[in-house]
C-alpha positions in Angstrom: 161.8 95.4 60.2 163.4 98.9 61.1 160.5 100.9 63.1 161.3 104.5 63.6 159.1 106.3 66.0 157.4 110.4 65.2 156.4 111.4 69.0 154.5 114.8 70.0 153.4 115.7 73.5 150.8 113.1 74.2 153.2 110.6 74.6 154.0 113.0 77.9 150.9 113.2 78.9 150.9 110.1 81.3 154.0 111.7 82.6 152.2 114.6 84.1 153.5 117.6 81.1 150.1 119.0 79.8 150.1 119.6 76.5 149.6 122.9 74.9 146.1 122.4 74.3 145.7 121.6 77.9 147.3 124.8 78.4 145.3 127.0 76.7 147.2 129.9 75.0 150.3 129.2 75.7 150.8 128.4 72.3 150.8 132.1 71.4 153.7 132.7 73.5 156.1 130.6 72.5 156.7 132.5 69.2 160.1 134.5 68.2 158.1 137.7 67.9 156.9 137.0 71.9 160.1 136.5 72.7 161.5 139.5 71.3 159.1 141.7 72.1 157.7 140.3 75.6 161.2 138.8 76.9 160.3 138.2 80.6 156.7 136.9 80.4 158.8 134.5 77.6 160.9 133.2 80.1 158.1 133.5 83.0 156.1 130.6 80.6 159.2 128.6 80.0 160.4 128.4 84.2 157.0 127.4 84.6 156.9 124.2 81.7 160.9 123.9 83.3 159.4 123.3 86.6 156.8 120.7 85.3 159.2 118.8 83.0 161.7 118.5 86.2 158.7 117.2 88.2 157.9 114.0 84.9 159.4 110.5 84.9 159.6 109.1 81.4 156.1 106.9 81.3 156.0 103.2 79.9 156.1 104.3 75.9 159.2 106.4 76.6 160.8 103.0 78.2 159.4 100.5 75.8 161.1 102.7 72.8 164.2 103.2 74.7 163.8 98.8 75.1 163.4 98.2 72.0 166.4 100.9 70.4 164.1 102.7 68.2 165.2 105.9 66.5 163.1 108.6 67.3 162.4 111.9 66.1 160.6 113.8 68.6 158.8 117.4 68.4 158.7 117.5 72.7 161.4 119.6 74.1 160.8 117.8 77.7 164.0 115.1 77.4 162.0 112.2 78.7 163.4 110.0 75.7 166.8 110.8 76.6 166.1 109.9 79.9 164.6 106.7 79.2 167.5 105.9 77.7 167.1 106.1 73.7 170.3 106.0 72.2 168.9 108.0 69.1 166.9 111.0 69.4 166.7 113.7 66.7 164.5 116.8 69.1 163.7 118.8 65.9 162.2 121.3 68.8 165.0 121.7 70.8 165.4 121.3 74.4 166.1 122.8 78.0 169.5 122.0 78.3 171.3 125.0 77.4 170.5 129.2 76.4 173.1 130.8 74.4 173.9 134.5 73.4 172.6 135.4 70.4 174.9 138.6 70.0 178.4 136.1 70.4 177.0 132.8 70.7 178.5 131.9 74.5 176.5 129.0 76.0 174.7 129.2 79.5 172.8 126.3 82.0 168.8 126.8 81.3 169.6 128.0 85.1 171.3 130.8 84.4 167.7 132.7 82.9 166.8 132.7 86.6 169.6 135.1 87.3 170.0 137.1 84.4 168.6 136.9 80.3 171.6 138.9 79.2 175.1 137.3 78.8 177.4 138.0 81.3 180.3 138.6 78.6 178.6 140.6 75.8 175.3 141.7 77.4 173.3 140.1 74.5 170.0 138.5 74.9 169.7 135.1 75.8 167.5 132.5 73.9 166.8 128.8 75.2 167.5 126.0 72.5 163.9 125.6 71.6 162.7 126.3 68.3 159.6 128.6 68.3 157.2 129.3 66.2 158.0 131.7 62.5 161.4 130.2 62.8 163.4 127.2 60.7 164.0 123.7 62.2 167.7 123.6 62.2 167.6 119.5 62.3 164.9 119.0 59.6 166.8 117.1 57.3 168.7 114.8 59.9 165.2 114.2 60.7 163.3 113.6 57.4 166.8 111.2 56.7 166.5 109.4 59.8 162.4 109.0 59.2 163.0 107.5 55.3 165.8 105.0 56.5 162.1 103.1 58.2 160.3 100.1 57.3 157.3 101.7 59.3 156.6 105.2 60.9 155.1 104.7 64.5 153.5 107.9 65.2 152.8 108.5 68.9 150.4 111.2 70.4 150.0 114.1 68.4 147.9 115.7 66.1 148.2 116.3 62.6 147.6 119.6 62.5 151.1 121.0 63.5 153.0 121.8 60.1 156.1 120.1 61.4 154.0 116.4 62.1 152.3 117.5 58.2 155.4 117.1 56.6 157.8 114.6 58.9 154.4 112.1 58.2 154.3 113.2 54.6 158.2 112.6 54.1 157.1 109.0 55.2 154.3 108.5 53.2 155.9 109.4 49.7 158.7 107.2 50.6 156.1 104.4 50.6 156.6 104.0 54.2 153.9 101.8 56.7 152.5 105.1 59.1 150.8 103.4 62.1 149.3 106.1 64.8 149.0 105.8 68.7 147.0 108.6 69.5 145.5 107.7 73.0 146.6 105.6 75.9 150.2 105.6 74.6 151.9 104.0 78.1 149.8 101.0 77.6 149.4 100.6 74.1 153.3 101.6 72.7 154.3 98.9 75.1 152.1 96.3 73.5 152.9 97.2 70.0 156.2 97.0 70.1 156.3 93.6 71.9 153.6 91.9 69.3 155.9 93.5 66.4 159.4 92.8 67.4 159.5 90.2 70.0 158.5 87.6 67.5 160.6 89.1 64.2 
């Protein structure tokens, strides 16, 4: 029985990173056009879910699917999974770890954004490694490979309403894959799942 789990920002939730709901419009800013056109107040948003993220411990559904070696493809950019220690993590969102120029492409520490948002050899605009909104998942593929190579979909804590859960779920489904959803109370009920599933297979 290969499980493969789909995770959103509730699974974070227990970790102390509000979700953008909780966050009201925050959404809204974390589009390409924003961050062309509104640069600073871009990055103002993006120290402030930094400083939050830095602040989380993964909870007991990011450990239990680090336990257990589940691949996971994941739509939250906060690196708890990695940090929990799963081996296999596809972040089709993108995460803080680096910016890079998008004039010649040089790499920069999410750090470096509090000093400067221009690269210090070309002068061209930095962006973070986080896919926002109006632009193409560059690991949607790897993803929708990684999700059909399951005997069941786990989804944990999000909606359906995002286009990217719409079609990861709906790769699953025409495959004829199993989708079971963990919506609420993730760091108790993941935990449980995994341990009636597996421990006895």
């Amino acid at each position: 029985m290969k499980i493969v789990a789909f995770t959103g920002a509730g699974i974070s939730k227990a970790s102390g990173i509000p979700t953008f709901q909780d966050m009201g419009g925050i959404r809204d800013k974390l589009s390409i056009d924003y961050f062309l056109s509104n640069t600073e107040d871009f990055y103002d948003v993006l120290h402030m879910m930094k400083t939050n993220i830095d602040k989380a411990f993964p909870n007991p559904a990011h450990k239990a699917l680090a336990q257990y070696d589940i691949p996971i493809v994941t739509m939250n950019i906060d690196g708890l999974h990695k940090r929990a220690g799963s081996k296999y993590v596809v972040e089709v969102h993108g995460n803080f770890e680096f910016v890079f120029c998008m004039k010649c492409h040089k790499h920069f520490d999410f750090s470096y954004t509090k000093e400067s948002l221009y690269c210090d050899k070309c002068n061209g605009l930095l962006k973070p490694n986080i896919v926002l909104y109006g632009e193409n998942i560059p690991r949607y593929f790897e993803a929708i490979e990684v999700i059909r190579s399951a005997d069941e979909l786990l989804v944990v804590g999000t909606s359906f309403y995002t286009s990217t859960a719409s079609m990861m779920v709906g790769a699953a489904q025409r495959s004829g894959i199993n989708v079971t959803t963990i919506n609420m109370d993730a760091e108790n009920l993941v935990p449980e799942y995994l341990k009636k599933k597996l421990d006895k297979s």
